[in-house]
Jmol script that loads the backbone (N, CA, C; Angstrom):
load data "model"
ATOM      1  N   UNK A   1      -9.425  15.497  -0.874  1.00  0.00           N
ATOM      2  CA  UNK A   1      -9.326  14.133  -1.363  1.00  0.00           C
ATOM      3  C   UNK A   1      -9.139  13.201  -0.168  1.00  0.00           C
ATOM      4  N   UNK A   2     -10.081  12.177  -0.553  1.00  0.00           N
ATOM      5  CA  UNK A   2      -9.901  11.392   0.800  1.00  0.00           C
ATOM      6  C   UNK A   2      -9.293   9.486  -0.047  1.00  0.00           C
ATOM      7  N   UNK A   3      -7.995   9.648   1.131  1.00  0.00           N
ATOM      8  CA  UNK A   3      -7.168   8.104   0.623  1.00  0.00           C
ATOM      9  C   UNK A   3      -7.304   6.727   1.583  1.00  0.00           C
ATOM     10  N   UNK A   4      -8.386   5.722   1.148  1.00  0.00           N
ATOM     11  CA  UNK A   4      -7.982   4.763   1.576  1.00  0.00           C
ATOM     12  C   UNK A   4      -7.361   3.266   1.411  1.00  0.00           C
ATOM     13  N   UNK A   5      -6.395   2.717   2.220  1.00  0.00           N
ATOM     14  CA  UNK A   5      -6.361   1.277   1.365  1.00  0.00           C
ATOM     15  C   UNK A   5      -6.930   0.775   1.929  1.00  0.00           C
ATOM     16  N   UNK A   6      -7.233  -0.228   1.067  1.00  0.00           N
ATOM     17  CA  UNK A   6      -7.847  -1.544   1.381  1.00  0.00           C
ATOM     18  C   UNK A   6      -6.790  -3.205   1.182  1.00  0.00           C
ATOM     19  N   UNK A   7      -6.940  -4.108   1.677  1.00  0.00           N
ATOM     20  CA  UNK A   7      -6.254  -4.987   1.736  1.00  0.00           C
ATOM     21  C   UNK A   7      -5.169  -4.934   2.498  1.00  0.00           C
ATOM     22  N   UNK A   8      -4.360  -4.502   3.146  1.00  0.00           N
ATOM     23  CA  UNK A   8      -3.580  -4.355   4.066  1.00  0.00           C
ATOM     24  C   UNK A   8      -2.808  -5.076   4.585  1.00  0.00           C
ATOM     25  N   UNK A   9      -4.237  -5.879   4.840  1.00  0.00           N
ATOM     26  CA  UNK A   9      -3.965  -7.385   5.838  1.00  0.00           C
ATOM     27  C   UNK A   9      -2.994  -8.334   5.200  1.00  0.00           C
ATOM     28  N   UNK A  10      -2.516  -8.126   4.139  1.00  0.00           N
ATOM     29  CA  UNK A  10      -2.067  -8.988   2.764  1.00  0.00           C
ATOM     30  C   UNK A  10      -0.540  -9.074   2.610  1.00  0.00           C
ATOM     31  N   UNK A  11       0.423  -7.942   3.272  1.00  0.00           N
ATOM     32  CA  UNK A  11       1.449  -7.798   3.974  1.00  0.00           C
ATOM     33  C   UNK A  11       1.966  -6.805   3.412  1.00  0.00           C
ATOM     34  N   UNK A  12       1.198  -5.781   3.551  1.00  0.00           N
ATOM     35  CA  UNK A  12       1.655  -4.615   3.921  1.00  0.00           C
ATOM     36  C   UNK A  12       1.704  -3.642   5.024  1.00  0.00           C
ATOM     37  N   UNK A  13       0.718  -4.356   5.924  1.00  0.00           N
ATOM     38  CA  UNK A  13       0.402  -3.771   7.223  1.00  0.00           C
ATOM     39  C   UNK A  13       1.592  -3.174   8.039  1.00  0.00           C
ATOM     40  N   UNK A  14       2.569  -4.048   7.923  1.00  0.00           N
ATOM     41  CA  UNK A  14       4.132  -3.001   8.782  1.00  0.00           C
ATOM     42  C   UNK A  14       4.242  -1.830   8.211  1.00  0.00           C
ATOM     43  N   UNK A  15       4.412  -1.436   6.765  1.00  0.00           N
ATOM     44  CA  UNK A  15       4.117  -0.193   6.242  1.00  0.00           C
ATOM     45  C   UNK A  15       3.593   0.344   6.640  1.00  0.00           C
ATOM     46  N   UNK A  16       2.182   0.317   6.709  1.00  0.00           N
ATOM     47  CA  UNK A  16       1.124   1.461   7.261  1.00  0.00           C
ATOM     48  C   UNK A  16       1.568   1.601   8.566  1.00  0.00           C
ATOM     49  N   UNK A  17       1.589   0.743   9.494  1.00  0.00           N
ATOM     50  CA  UNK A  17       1.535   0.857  11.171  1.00  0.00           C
ATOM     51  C   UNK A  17       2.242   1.537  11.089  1.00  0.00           C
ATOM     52  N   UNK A  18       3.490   1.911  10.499  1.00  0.00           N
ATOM     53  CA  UNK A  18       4.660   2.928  11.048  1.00  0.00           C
ATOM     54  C   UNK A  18       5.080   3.921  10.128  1.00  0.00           C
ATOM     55  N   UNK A  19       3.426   3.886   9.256  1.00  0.00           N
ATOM     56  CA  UNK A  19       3.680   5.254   8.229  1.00  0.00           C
ATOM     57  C   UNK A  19       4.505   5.115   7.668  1.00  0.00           C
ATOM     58  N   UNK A  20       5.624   4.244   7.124  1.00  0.00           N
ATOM     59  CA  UNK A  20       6.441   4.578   6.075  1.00  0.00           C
ATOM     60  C   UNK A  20       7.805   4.663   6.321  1.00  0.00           C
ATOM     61  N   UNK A  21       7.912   5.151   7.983  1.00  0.00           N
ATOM     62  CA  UNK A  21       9.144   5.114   8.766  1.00  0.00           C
ATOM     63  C   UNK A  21       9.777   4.504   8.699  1.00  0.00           C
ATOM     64  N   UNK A  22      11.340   4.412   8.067  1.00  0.00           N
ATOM     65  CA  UNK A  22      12.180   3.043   7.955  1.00  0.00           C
ATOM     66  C   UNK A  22      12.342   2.426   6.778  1.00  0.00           C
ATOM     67  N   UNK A  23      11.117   3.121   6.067  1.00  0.00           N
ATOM     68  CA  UNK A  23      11.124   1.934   4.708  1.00  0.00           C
ATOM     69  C   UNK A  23      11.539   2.765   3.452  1.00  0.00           C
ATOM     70  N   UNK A  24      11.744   4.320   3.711  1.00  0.00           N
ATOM     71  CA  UNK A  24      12.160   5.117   3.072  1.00  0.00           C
ATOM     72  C   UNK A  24      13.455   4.552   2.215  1.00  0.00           C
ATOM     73  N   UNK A  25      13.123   4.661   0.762  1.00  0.00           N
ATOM     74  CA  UNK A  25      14.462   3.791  -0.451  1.00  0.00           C
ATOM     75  C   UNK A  25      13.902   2.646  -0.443  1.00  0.00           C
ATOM     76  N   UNK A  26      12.857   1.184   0.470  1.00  0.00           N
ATOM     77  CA  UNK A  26      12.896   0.624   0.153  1.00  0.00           C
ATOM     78  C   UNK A  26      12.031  -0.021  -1.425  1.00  0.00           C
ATOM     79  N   UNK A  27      12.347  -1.320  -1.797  1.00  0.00           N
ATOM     80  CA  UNK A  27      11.994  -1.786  -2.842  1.00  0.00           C
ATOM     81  C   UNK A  27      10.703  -2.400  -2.874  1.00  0.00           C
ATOM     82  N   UNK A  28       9.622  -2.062  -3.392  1.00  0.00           N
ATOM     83  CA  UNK A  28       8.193  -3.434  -3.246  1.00  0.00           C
ATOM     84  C   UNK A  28       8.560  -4.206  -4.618  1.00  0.00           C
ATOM     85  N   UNK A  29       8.775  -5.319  -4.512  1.00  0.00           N
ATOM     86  CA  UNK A  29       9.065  -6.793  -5.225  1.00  0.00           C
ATOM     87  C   UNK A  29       7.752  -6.977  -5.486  1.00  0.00           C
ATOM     88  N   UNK A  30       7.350  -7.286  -7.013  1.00  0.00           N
ATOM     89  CA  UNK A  30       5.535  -7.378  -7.247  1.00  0.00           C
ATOM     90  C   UNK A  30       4.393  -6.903  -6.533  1.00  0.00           C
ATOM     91  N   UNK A  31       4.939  -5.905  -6.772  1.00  0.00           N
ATOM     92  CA  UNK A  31       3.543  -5.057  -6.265  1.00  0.00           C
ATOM     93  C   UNK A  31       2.190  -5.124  -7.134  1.00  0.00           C
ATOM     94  N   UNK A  32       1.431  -5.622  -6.590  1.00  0.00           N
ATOM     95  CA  UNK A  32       0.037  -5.454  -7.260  1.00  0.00           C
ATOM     96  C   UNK A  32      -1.041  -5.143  -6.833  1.00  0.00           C
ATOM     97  N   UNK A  33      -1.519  -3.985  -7.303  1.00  0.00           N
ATOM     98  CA  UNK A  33      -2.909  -3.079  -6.489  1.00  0.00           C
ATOM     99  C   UNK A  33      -3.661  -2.616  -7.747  1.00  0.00           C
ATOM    100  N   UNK A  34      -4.807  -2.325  -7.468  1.00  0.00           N
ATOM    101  CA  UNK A  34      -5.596  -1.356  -7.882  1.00  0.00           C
ATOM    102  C   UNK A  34      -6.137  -0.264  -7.056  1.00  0.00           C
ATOM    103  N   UNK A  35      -6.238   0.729  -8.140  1.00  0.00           N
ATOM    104  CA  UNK A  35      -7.077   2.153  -7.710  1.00  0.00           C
ATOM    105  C   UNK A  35      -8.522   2.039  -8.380  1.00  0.00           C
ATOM    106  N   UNK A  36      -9.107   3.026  -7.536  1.00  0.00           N
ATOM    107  CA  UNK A  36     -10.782   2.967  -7.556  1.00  0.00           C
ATOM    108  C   UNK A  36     -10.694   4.230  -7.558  1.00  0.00           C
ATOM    109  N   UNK A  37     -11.082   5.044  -7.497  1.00  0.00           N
ATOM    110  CA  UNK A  37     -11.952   6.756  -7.681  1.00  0.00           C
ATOM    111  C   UNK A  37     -13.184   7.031  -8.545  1.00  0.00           C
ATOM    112  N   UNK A  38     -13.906   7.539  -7.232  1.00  0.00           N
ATOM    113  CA  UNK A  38     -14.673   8.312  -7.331  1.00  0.00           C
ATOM    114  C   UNK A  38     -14.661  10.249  -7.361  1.00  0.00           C
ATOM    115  N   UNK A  39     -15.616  10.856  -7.120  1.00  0.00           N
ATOM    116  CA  UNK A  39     -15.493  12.386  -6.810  1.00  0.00           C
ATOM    117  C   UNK A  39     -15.182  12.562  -5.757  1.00  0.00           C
ATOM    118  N   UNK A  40     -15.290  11.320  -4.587  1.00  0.00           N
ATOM    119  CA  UNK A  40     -15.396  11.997  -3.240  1.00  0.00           C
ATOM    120  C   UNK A  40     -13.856  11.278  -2.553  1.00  0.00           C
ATOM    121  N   UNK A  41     -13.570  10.193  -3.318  1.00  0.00           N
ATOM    122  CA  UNK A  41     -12.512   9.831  -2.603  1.00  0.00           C
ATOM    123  C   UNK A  41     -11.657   8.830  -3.431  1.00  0.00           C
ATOM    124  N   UNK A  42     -10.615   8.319  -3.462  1.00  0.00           N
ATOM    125  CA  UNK A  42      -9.369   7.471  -3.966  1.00  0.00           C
ATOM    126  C   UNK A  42      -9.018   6.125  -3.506  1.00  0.00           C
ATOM    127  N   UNK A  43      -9.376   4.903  -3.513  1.00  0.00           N
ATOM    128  CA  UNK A  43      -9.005   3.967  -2.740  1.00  0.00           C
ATOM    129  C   UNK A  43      -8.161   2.938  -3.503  1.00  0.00           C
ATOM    130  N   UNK A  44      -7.026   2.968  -2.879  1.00  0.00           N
ATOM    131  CA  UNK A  44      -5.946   2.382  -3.130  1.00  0.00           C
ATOM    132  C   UNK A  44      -6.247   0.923  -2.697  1.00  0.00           C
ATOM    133  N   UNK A  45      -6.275  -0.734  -3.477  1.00  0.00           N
ATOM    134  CA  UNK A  45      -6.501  -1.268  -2.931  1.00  0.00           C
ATOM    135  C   UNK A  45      -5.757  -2.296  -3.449  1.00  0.00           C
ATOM    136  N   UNK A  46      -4.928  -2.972  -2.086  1.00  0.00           N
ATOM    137  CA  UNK A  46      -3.657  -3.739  -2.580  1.00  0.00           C
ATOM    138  C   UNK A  46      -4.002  -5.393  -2.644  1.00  0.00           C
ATOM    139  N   UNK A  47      -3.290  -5.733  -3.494  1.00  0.00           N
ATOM    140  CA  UNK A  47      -3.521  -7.259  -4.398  1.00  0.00           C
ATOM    141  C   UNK A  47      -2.661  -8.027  -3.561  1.00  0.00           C
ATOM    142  N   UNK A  48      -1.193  -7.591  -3.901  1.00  0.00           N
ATOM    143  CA  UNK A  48      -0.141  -8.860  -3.068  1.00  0.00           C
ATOM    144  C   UNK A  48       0.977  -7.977  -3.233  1.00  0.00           C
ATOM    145  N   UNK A  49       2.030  -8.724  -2.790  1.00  0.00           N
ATOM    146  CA  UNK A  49       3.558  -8.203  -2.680  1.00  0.00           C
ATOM    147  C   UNK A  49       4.563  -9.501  -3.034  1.00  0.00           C
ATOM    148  N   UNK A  50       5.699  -9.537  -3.300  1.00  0.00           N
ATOM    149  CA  UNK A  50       6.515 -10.594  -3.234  1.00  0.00           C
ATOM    150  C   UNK A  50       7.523 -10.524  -2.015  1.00  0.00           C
ATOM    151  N   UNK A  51       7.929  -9.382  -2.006  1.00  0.00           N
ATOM    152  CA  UNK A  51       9.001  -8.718  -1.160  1.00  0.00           C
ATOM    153  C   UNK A  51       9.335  -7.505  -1.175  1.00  0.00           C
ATOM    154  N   UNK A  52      10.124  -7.307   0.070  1.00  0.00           N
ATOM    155  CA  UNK A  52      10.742  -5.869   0.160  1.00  0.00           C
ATOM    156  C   UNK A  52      11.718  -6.050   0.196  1.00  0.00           C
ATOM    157  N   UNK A  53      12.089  -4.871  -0.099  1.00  0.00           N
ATOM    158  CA  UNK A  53      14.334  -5.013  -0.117  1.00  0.00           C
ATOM    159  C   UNK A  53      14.978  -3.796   0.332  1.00  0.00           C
ATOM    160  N   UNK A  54      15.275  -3.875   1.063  1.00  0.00           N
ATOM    161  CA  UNK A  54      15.305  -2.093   2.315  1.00  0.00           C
ATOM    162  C   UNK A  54      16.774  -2.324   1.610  1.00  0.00           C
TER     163      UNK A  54
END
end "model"
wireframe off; spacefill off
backbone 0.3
color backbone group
């Protein structure tokens, strides 16, 4: 299975850059995404955020 997101740029990008590191317990405040799948792959693709709350 192959995972990609899309939208990123949207403010989630500190997440990804550091894999997740740090943010472990934290909260996403309106999270809004969609998923896409196909057979060959999964793409996670993010809408917006409101906040985080570590």
């Amino acid at each position: 299975m192959v995972l990609a997101i899309d939208g990123s740029e949207k403010g989630i990008e500190g997440i990804i850059e550091k894999k997740g590191v740090s943010y472990s317990g934290a909260e996403l405040e309106g999270l809004k995404f969609d998923i896409r799948q196909d057979n060959t792959s999964t793409k996670f693709i993010f809408k917006e955020i409101s906040g985080i709350i570590d």
